[in-house]
C-alpha positions, 0 to 999 in steps of 0.5 A: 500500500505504501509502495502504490503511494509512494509511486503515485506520488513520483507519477504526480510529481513527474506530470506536474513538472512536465515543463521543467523537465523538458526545459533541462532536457532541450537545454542539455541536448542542445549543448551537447551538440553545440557548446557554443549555445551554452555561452552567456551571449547566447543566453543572454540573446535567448532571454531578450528575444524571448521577452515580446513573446513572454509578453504575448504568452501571458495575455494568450495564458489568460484567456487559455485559463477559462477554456477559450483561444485568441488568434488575433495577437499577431495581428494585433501586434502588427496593428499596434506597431503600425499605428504606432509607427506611422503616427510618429514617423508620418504625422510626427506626433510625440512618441508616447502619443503615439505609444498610447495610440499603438496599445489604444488600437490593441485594445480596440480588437480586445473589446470587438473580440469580447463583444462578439463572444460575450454579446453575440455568443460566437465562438472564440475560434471563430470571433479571433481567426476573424479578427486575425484575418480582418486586422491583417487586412487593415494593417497592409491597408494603412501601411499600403503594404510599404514598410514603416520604419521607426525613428530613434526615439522608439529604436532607442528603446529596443537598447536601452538598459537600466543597471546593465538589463536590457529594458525588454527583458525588465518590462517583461518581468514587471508584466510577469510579476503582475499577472502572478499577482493578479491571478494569485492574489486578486479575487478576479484572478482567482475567478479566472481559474474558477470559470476555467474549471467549470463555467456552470459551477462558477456562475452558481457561485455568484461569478459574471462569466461574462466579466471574466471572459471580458477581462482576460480578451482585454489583457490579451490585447492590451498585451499583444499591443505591448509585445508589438511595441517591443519587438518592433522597437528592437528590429525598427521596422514594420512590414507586411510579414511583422507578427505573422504566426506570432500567435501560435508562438505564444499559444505553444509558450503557454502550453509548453509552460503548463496551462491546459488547453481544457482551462482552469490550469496554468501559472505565468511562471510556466508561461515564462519558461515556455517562451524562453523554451521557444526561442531556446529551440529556435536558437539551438537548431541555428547553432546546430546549423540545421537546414532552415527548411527543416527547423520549423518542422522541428519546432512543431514536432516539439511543441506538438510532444508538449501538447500530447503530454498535457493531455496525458498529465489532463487525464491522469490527474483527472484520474488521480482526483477521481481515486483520491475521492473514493478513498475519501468517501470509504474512509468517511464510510 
Protein backbone atom coordinates (compact mmCIF):
# COMPACT_ATOMS: atom_id res chain seq x y z
CA UNK A 1 0.00 0.00 0.00
CA UNK A 2 2.71 2.33 0.76
CA UNK A 3 4.83 1.49 -2.16
CA UNK A 4 1.36 2.31 -4.51
CA UNK A 5 1.55 5.81 -2.62
CA UNK A 6 4.66 6.47 -2.80
CA UNK A 7 4.59 5.68 -6.91
CA UNK A 8 1.71 7.75 -7.34
CA UNK A 9 3.33 10.33 -5.57
CA UNK A 10 6.50 10.32 -8.09
CA UNK A 11 3.84 9.98 -11.07
CA UNK A 12 2.06 13.26 -9.77
CA UNK A 13 5.15 14.62 -9.39
CA UNK A 14 6.53 13.69 -12.74
CA UNK A 15 3.25 15.22 -14.51
CA UNK A 16 3.27 18.26 -12.71
CA UNK A 17 6.72 19.31 -13.63
CA UNK A 18 6.40 18.34 -17.15
CA UNK A 19 7.64 21.97 -18.48
CA UNK A 20 10.52 21.96 -16.43
CA UNK A 21 11.86 18.66 -17.22
CA UNK A 22 11.55 19.18 -20.95
CA UNK A 23 13.37 22.96 -20.34
CA UNK A 24 16.61 20.55 -18.76
CA UNK A 25 16.28 18.14 -21.43
CA UNK A 26 16.43 20.79 -24.64
CA UNK A 27 18.84 22.56 -22.57
CA UNK A 28 21.07 19.57 -22.08
CA UNK A 29 20.56 18.32 -25.93
CA UNK A 30 21.44 21.22 -27.46
CA UNK A 31 24.55 21.95 -25.56
CA UNK A 32 25.96 18.65 -26.35
CA UNK A 33 25.73 19.27 -29.81
CA UNK A 34 26.64 22.51 -29.71
CA UNK A 35 28.71 24.17 -26.75
CA UNK A 36 28.73 27.45 -28.37
CA UNK A 37 24.96 27.54 -27.36
CA UNK A 38 26.00 27.19 -23.72
CA UNK A 39 27.71 30.61 -23.77
CA UNK A 40 26.16 33.83 -21.54
CA UNK A 41 25.92 35.60 -25.02
CA UNK A 42 23.60 33.41 -26.46
CA UNK A 43 21.79 33.02 -23.48
CA UNK A 44 21.51 36.46 -22.92
CA UNK A 45 20.17 36.95 -26.77
CA UNK A 46 17.68 33.86 -25.55
CA UNK A 47 16.47 36.00 -22.96
CA UNK A 48 15.56 39.06 -24.73
CA UNK A 49 14.28 37.72 -27.57
CA UNK A 50 12.14 35.52 -25.62
CA UNK A 51 10.98 38.73 -23.87
CA UNK A 52 7.92 40.14 -26.82
CA UNK A 53 6.95 36.62 -26.89
CA UNK A 54 6.59 36.10 -22.98
CA UNK A 55 4.69 39.31 -23.18
CA UNK A 56 2.02 37.83 -25.61
CA UNK A 57 2.10 34.28 -23.99
CA UNK A 58 0.92 35.77 -20.72
CA UNK A 59 -2.32 37.65 -22.28
CA UNK A 60 -2.76 34.40 -24.54
CA UNK A 61 -2.23 32.06 -20.98
CA UNK A 62 -5.08 34.32 -19.59
CA UNK A 63 -7.55 33.52 -21.87
CA UNK A 64 -6.39 29.52 -22.00
CA UNK A 65 -7.43 29.52 -18.21
CA UNK A 66 -11.05 29.98 -18.87
CA UNK A 67 -11.09 27.40 -21.87
CA UNK A 68 -11.19 29.78 -24.75
CA UNK A 69 -8.18 30.62 -27.92
CA UNK A 70 -7.19 34.35 -29.25
CA UNK A 71 -5.72 34.19 -32.72
CA UNK A 72 -5.70 37.51 -33.34
CA UNK A 73 -2.47 38.53 -31.39
CA UNK A 74 -0.39 38.59 -34.03
CA UNK A 75 -2.26 40.97 -35.84
CA UNK A 76 -2.97 42.86 -33.03
CA UNK A 77 0.96 43.11 -32.78
CA UNK A 78 1.02 44.33 -36.41
CA UNK A 79 -1.89 46.96 -35.80
CA UNK A 80 -0.02 48.23 -32.92
CA UNK A 81 3.29 48.56 -34.24
CA UNK A 82 1.91 50.12 -37.18
CA UNK A 83 -0.41 52.71 -35.67
CA UNK A 84 2.39 53.38 -33.82
CA UNK A 85 4.74 53.81 -36.42
CA UNK A 86 3.03 55.65 -38.72
CA UNK A 87 1.58 58.30 -36.15
CA UNK A 88 5.49 59.20 -35.18
CA UNK A 89 7.04 58.74 -38.28
CA UNK A 90 4.26 60.16 -40.77
CA UNK A 91 2.39 62.75 -38.90
CA UNK A 92 5.10 63.35 -36.27
CA UNK A 93 3.33 63.07 -33.10
CA UNK A 94 5.30 62.57 -29.50
CA UNK A 95 6.01 59.21 -29.13
CA UNK A 96 4.05 58.49 -26.15
CA UNK A 97 1.26 59.66 -28.20
CA UNK A 98 1.72 57.65 -30.47
CA UNK A 99 2.98 54.76 -27.90
CA UNK A 100 -0.89 55.23 -26.30
CA UNK A 101 -2.30 55.22 -29.57
CA UNK A 102 -0.38 51.79 -30.80
CA UNK A 103 -1.78 49.89 -27.22
CA UNK A 104 -5.37 52.05 -27.95
CA UNK A 105 -5.91 50.41 -31.14
CA UNK A 106 -4.64 46.90 -29.48
CA UNK A 107 -7.05 47.28 -27.11
CA UNK A 108 -9.95 48.02 -29.83
CA UNK A 109 -9.59 44.35 -31.07
CA UNK A 110 -9.83 43.27 -27.40
CA UNK A 111 -13.20 44.94 -27.00
CA UNK A 112 -14.53 43.95 -30.69
CA UNK A 113 -13.42 40.36 -29.63
CA UNK A 114 -15.11 40.49 -26.33
CA UNK A 115 -18.02 41.80 -27.78
CA UNK A 116 -18.87 39.23 -30.35
CA UNK A 117 -18.11 36.41 -27.93
CA UNK A 118 -19.86 37.59 -24.63
CA UNK A 119 -22.95 39.52 -26.65
CA UNK A 120 -23.16 37.72 -30.00
CA UNK A 121 -22.36 34.33 -28.23
CA UNK A 122 -19.72 33.31 -31.01
CA UNK A 123 -17.25 31.00 -30.92
CA UNK A 124 -13.62 32.35 -29.77
CA UNK A 125 -12.04 30.44 -32.65
CA UNK A 126 -14.18 31.81 -34.94
CA UNK A 127 -14.52 35.76 -33.21
CA UNK A 128 -10.46 35.77 -33.47
CA UNK A 129 -9.49 33.94 -36.73
CA UNK A 130 -11.87 36.79 -37.96
CA UNK A 131 -10.38 39.20 -36.32
CA UNK A 132 -6.88 37.86 -37.32
CA UNK A 133 -7.77 37.99 -40.77
CA UNK A 134 -9.60 41.39 -40.97
CA UNK A 135 -6.64 43.04 -38.67
CA UNK A 136 -4.04 41.62 -41.16
CA UNK A 137 -6.21 43.31 -44.00
CA UNK A 138 -6.26 46.69 -42.07
CA UNK A 139 -2.85 46.97 -41.31
CA UNK A 140 -1.32 46.27 -45.02
CA UNK A 141 -4.14 48.60 -45.95
CA UNK A 142 -2.55 51.61 -43.53
CA UNK A 143 0.64 50.84 -44.44
CA UNK A 144 -0.35 50.20 -48.47
CA UNK A 145 1.65 47.22 -47.84
CA UNK A 146 5.11 49.59 -47.58
CA UNK A 147 7.48 49.20 -44.75
CA UNK A 148 7.38 51.98 -41.87
CA UNK A 149 10.31 52.32 -40.47
CA UNK A 150 10.72 53.97 -36.79
CA UNK A 151 12.62 56.95 -35.71
CA UNK A 152 15.35 56.52 -32.97
CA UNK A 153 13.00 57.65 -30.35
CA UNK A 154 11.17 54.34 -30.50
CA UNK A 155 14.84 52.33 -31.55
CA UNK A 156 16.43 53.68 -28.80
CA UNK A 157 14.03 51.88 -26.63
CA UNK A 158 14.85 48.44 -28.12
CA UNK A 159 18.85 49.00 -26.47
CA UNK A 160 18.12 50.85 -23.65
CA UNK A 161 19.13 49.23 -20.39
CA UNK A 162 18.57 50.11 -16.92
CA UNK A 163 21.55 48.94 -14.35
CA UNK A 164 23.05 46.56 -17.19
CA UNK A 165 19.45 44.87 -18.04
CA UNK A 166 18.08 45.46 -21.16
CA UNK A 167 14.53 47.07 -20.78
CA UNK A 168 12.76 44.40 -22.81
CA UNK A 169 13.58 41.69 -20.53
CA UNK A 170 12.77 44.12 -17.08
CA UNK A 171 9.07 45.27 -18.68
CA UNK A 172 8.60 41.52 -19.34
CA UNK A 173 9.31 40.62 -15.85
CA UNK A 174 7.16 43.61 -14.48
CA UNK A 175 4.44 42.42 -16.51
CA UNK A 176 5.20 38.93 -15.44
CA UNK A 177 5.27 39.53 -11.96
CA UNK A 178 1.88 41.36 -12.17
CA UNK A 179 -0.30 38.82 -13.86
CA UNK A 180 1.40 36.39 -10.91
CA UNK A 181 -0.17 38.63 -8.55
CA UNK A 182 -3.16 39.06 -10.28
CA UNK A 183 -4.01 35.57 -10.83
CA UNK A 184 -2.57 34.90 -7.15
CA UNK A 185 -3.69 37.46 -5.11
CA UNK A 186 -6.76 39.18 -6.79
CA UNK A 187 -10.46 37.88 -6.44
CA UNK A 188 -10.97 38.36 -10.10
CA UNK A 189 -7.58 36.07 -10.59
CA UNK A 190 -8.90 33.55 -8.82
CA UNK A 191 -12.01 33.74 -10.60
CA UNK A 192 -10.19 33.05 -13.87
CA UNK A 193 -9.35 29.74 -12.58
CA UNK A 194 -12.98 29.16 -11.40
CA UNK A 195 -14.88 29.95 -14.68
CA UNK A 196 -11.86 27.86 -16.32
CA UNK A 197 -12.54 24.98 -14.38
CA UNK A 198 -16.21 24.82 -14.53
CA UNK A 199 -18.34 27.62 -16.11
CA UNK A 200 -21.74 26.34 -14.69
CA UNK A 201 -20.43 25.77 -11.08
CA UNK A 202 -18.71 29.23 -11.07
CA UNK A 203 -21.90 31.04 -12.36
CA UNK A 204 -23.63 29.01 -9.37
CA UNK A 205 -21.21 30.55 -7.09
CA UNK A 206 -22.03 34.49 -7.69
CA UNK A 207 -19.03 34.84 -10.73
CA UNK A 208 -20.01 37.02 -14.02
CA UNK A 209 -18.55 34.96 -16.53
CA UNK A 210 -19.07 37.41 -18.52
CA UNK A 211 -16.89 39.79 -16.87
CA UNK A 212 -14.25 37.47 -16.96
CA UNK A 213 -14.08 36.37 -20.22
CA UNK A 214 -14.05 40.42 -20.99
CA UNK A 215 -11.32 40.85 -18.71
CA UNK A 216 -8.86 38.29 -19.69
CA UNK A 217 -9.70 39.34 -24.04
CA UNK A 218 -8.93 42.80 -22.95
CA UNK A 219 -5.49 41.88 -21.41
CA UNK A 220 -4.64 39.71 -24.16
CA UNK A 221 -4.70 42.57 -26.47
CA UNK A 222 -3.77 45.05 -24.40
CA UNK A 223 -0.80 42.60 -24.35
CA UNK A 224 -0.10 41.87 -27.55
CA UNK A 225 -0.13 45.78 -28.48
CA UNK A 226 2.65 45.80 -25.77
CA UNK A 227 4.76 42.70 -27.42
CA UNK A 228 4.14 44.55 -30.84
CA UNK A 229 5.81 47.95 -29.37
CA UNK A 230 8.56 45.89 -28.22
CA UNK A 231 9.71 43.78 -30.66
CA UNK A 232 9.45 46.45 -33.43
CA UNK A 233 11.44 48.52 -31.13
CA UNK A 234 14.13 46.06 -31.11
CA UNK A 235 14.11 45.48 -35.11
CA UNK A 236 12.84 49.30 -36.34
CA UNK A 237 10.77 48.26 -38.98
CA UNK A 238 7.29 47.30 -39.81
CA UNK A 239 6.28 45.13 -42.53
CA UNK A 240 3.56 43.15 -44.22
CA UNK A 241 5.03 39.87 -42.51
CA UNK A 242 5.55 41.90 -38.79
CA UNK A 243 3.70 39.35 -36.19
CA UNK A 244 2.57 36.81 -38.53
CA UNK A 245 2.44 33.27 -36.80
CA UNK A 246 3.23 35.03 -33.56
CA UNK A 247 0.00 33.89 -32.07
CA UNK A 248 0.79 30.23 -32.43
CA UNK A 249 4.35 31.39 -30.87
CA UNK A 250 2.54 32.42 -27.75
CA UNK A 251 -0.01 29.58 -27.61
CA UNK A 252 2.84 27.00 -27.55
CA UNK A 253 4.63 29.27 -24.93
CA UNK A 254 1.58 28.93 -22.74
CA UNK A 255 1.17 25.09 -23.45
CA UNK A 256 4.88 24.37 -23.02
CA UNK A 257 4.65 26.02 -19.81
CA UNK A 258 1.91 24.03 -18.46
CA UNK A 259 -1.58 25.95 -18.98
CA UNK A 260 -4.23 23.25 -20.19
CA UNK A 261 -5.96 23.73 -23.30
CA UNK A 262 -9.29 22.26 -21.34
CA UNK A 263 -8.75 25.60 -18.88
CA UNK A 264 -8.50 26.44 -15.21
CA UNK A 265 -4.89 25.12 -15.26
CA UNK A 266 -1.64 27.19 -15.88
CA UNK A 267 0.94 29.69 -13.95
CA UNK A 268 2.58 32.54 -15.84
CA UNK A 269 5.85 31.01 -14.11
CA UNK A 270 5.23 28.06 -16.60
CA UNK A 271 4.40 30.75 -19.17
CA UNK A 272 7.94 32.34 -18.75
CA UNK A 273 9.77 29.10 -19.16
CA UNK A 274 7.67 28.20 -22.27
CA UNK A 275 8.70 31.27 -24.09
CA UNK A 276 12.24 31.14 -23.36
CA UNK A 277 11.93 27.09 -24.34
CA UNK A 278 10.51 28.63 -27.81
CA UNK A 279 13.29 30.87 -28.82
CA UNK A 280 15.78 28.26 -26.63
CA UNK A 281 14.85 25.56 -29.76
CA UNK A 282 14.86 28.09 -32.24
CA UNK A 283 18.33 29.45 -31.39
CA UNK A 284 19.56 25.71 -30.55
CA UNK A 285 18.93 24.37 -34.34
CA UNK A 286 20.61 27.52 -35.62
CA UNK A 287 23.66 26.70 -33.64
CA UNK A 288 23.44 23.49 -34.65
CA UNK A 289 23.45 24.57 -38.21
CA UNK A 290 20.05 22.50 -39.20
CA UNK A 291 18.86 23.14 -42.76
CA UNK A 292 16.22 26.39 -42.44
CA UNK A 293 13.56 24.22 -44.22
CA UNK A 294 13.59 21.61 -41.60
CA UNK A 295 13.54 23.52 -38.02
CA UNK A 296 10.11 24.71 -38.28
CA UNK A 297 9.04 21.13 -38.89
CA UNK A 298 11.40 20.71 -35.69
CA UNK A 299 9.92 23.01 -33.56
CA UNK A 300 6.45 21.77 -34.50
CA UNK A 301 7.34 18.24 -33.55
CA UNK A 302 8.47 19.71 -30.05
CA UNK A 303 5.68 21.68 -29.18
CA UNK A 304 3.39 19.06 -30.59
CA UNK A 305 5.07 16.41 -27.94
CA UNK A 306 4.05 19.02 -25.35
CA UNK A 307 0.51 19.06 -26.21
CA UNK A 308 0.49 15.38 -26.18
CA UNK A 309 1.89 15.24 -22.91
CA UNK A 310 -0.55 17.75 -21.50
CA UNK A 311 -3.24 15.50 -22.45
CA UNK A 312 -1.57 12.62 -20.73
CA UNK A 313 -0.85 14.81 -17.41
CA UNK A 314 -5.00 16.10 -18.50
CA UNK A 315 -6.48 12.68 -17.95
CA UNK A 316 -4.04 11.45 -15.08
CA UNK A 317 -4.53 13.83 -12.97
CA UNK A 318 -8.04 13.63 -13.56
CA UNK A 319 -8.00 10.21 -12.51
CA UNK A 320 -5.93 10.86 -9.68
CA UNK A 321 -8.67 13.11 -8.19
CA UNK A 322 -11.27 10.86 -9.06
CA UNK A 323 -9.33 7.97 -6.77
CA UNK A 324 -8.47 10.47 -4.08
CA UNK A 325 -12.27 10.93 -3.77
CA UNK A 326 -13.49 7.35 -3.41
CA UNK A 327 -10.85 6.84 -0.98
CA UNK A 328 -12.31 9.82 0.94
CA UNK A 329 -15.80 8.52 0.70
CA UNK A 330 -14.70 4.87 2.07
CA UNK A 331 -12.92 6.25 4.52
CA UNK A 332 -15.94 8.73 5.65
CA UNK A 333 -17.96 5.31 5.44
Amino acid sequence: MNNMKSKESVNRLLFKNIPLLLFVIIFVLFGLFSPKFLSMASFSNIILNSSYVGIIGIGIMFVLLTAGIDLSVGSVMYLSAASTGLLIARFHVPTAVGVCAGIGVALLVGLFNAFCIIKLKILPFVTTLGTMTAGRALGTWMTHSESVNLPKSITSLGSQKIAGIPMAILLFLLIAAAAALFLARTRLGRQVYAVGNDPEDARKAGISNNKILFTVYMLSALLAGIGGIISVAQIGIVNASFGKGEEFNAIAAAVLGGTSLAGGSGKVSGTILGAVMIQMIQSGLVYMQVDMYIQPLISAGIIFLAVFLDSIRGRYMAKAEARNIRNENLVRE
